[in-house]
Backbone as a chain_set.jsonl record, in Angstrom:
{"seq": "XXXXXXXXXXXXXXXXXXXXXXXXXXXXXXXXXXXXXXXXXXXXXXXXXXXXXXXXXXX", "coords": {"N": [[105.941, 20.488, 192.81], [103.442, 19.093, 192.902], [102.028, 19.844, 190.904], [100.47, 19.126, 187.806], [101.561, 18.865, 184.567], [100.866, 19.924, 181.194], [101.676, 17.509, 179.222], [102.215, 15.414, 180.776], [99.16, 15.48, 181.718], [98.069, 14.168, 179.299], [99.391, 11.855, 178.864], [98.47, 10.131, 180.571], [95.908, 10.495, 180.045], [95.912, 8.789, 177.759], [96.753, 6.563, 178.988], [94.298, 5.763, 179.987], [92.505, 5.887, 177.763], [93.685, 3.54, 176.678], [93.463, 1.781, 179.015], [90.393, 1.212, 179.163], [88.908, 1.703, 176.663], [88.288, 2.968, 173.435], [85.029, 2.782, 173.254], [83.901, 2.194, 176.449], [84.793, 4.491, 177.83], [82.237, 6.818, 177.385], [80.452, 6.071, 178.906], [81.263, 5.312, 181.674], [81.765, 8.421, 182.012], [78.971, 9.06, 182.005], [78.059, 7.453, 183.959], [79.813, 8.694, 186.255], [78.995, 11.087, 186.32], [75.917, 10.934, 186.624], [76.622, 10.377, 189.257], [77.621, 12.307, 190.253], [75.916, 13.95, 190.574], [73.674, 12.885, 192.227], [74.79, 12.86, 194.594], [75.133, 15.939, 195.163], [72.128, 16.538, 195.251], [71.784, 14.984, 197.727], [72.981, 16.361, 199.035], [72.188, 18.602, 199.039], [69.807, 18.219, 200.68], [67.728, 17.44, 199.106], [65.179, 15.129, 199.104], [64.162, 11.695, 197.042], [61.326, 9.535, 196.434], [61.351, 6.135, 196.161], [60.346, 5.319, 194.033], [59.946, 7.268, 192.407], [62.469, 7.736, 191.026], [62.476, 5.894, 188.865], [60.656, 6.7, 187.331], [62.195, 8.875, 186.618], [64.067, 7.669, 184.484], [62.99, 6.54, 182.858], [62.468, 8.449, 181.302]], "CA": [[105.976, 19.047, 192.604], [102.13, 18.56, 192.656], [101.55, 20.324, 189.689], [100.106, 18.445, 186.543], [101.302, 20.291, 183.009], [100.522, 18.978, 180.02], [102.358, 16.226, 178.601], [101.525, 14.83, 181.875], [97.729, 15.221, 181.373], [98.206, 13.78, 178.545], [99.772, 10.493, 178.974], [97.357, 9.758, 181.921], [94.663, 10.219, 179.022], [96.17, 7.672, 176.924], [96.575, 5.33, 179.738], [93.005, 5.824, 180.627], [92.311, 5.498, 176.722], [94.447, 2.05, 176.413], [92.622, 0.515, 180.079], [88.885, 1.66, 179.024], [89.132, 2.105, 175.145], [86.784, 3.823, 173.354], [84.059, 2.768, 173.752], [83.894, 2.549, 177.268], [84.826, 6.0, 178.41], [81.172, 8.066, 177.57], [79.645, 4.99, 179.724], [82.091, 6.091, 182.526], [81.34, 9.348, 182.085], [77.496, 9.13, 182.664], [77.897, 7.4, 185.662], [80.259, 9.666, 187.417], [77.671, 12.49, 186.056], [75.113, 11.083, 187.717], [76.521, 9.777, 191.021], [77.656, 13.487, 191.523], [74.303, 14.666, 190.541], [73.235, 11.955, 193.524], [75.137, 13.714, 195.69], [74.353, 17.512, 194.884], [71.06, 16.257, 195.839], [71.946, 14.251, 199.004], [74.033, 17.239, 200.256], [70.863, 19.785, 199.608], [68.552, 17.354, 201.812], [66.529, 17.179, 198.1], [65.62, 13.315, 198.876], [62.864, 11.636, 196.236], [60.814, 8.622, 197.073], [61.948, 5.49, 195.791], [59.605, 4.951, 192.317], [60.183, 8.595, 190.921], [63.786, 7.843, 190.723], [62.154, 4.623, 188.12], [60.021, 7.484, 186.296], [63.237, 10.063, 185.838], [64.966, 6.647, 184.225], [62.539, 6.308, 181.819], [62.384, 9.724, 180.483]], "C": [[104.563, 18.473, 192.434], [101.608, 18.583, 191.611], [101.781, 19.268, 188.729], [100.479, 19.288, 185.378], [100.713, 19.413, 182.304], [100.903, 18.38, 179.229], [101.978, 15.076, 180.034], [99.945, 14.154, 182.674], [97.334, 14.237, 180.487], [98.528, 12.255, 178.254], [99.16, 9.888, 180.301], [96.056, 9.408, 181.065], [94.824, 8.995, 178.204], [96.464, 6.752, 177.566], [95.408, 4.974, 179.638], [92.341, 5.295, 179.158], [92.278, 4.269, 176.344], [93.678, 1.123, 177.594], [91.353, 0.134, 179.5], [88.327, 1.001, 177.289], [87.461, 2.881, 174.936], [85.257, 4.346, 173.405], [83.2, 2.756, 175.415], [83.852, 3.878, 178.347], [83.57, 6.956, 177.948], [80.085, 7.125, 178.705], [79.688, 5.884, 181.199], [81.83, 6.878, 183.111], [79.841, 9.918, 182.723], [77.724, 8.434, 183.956], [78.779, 7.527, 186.496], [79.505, 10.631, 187.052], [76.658, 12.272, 187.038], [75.332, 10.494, 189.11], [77.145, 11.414, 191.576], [76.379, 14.39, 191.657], [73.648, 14.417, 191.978], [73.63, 12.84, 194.809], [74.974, 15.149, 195.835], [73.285, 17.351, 195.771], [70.854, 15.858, 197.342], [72.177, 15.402, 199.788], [73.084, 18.742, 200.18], [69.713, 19.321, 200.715], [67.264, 16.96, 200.547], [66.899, 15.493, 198.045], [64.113, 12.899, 198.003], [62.536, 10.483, 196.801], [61.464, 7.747, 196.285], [61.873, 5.271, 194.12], [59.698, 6.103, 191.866], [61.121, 8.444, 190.048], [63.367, 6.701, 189.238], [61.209, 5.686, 186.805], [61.091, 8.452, 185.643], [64.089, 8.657, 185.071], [64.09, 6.526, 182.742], [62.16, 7.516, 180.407], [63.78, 9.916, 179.681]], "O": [[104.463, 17.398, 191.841], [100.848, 17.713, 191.184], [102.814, 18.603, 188.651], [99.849, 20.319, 185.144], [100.159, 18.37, 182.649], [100.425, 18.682, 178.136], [101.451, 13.972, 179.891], [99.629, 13.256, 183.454], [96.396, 13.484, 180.748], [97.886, 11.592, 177.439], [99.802, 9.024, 180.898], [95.33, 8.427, 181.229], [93.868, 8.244, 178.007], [96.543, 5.731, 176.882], [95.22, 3.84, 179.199], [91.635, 4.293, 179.26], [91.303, 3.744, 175.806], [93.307, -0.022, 177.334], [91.102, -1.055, 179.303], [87.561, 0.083, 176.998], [86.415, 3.156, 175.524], [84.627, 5.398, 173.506], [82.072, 3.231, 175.546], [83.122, 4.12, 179.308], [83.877, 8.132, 178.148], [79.061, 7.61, 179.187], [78.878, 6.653, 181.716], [81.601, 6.817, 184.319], [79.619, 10.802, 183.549], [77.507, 9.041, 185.005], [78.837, 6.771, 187.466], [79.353, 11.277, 188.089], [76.426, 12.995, 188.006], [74.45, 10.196, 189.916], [77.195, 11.773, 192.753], [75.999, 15.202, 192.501], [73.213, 15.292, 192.727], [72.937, 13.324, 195.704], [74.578, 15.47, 196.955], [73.311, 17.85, 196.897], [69.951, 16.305, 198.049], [71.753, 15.552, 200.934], [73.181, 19.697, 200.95], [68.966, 20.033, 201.385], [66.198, 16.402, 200.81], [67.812, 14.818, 197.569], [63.092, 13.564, 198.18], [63.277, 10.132, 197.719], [62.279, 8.291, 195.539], [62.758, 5.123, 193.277], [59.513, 6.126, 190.649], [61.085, 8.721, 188.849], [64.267, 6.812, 188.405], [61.165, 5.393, 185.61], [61.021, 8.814, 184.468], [65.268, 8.914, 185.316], [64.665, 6.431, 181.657], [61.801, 7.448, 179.231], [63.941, 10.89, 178.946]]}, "num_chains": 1, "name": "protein.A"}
């Protein structure tokens, strides 16, 4: 009963498609990329000072 197939995947995508639309969803995308990046980091103890994080932004 938990299990996802695919027609199921599928019409979850095209919800997600129809809320967001297209343009929206690679936005999205980058920032769940980098808030798990954030955390990777958090959960190695790798912590940066406040203004690097303002130099990796500009690169």
């Amino acid at each position: 009963m938990g299990r996802l197939g695919m027609p199921e995947i599928i019409v979850i995508l095209v919800i997600v498609l129809l809320l967001f639309g297209g343009r929206k969803i690679p936005e999205l995308m980058k920032g769940l990329g980098s808030g798990i990046n954030e955390f990777k980091k958090a959960s190695k103890g790798e912590e940066q000072p406040a203004n690097s994080k303002k130099e990796e932004d500009k690169k």
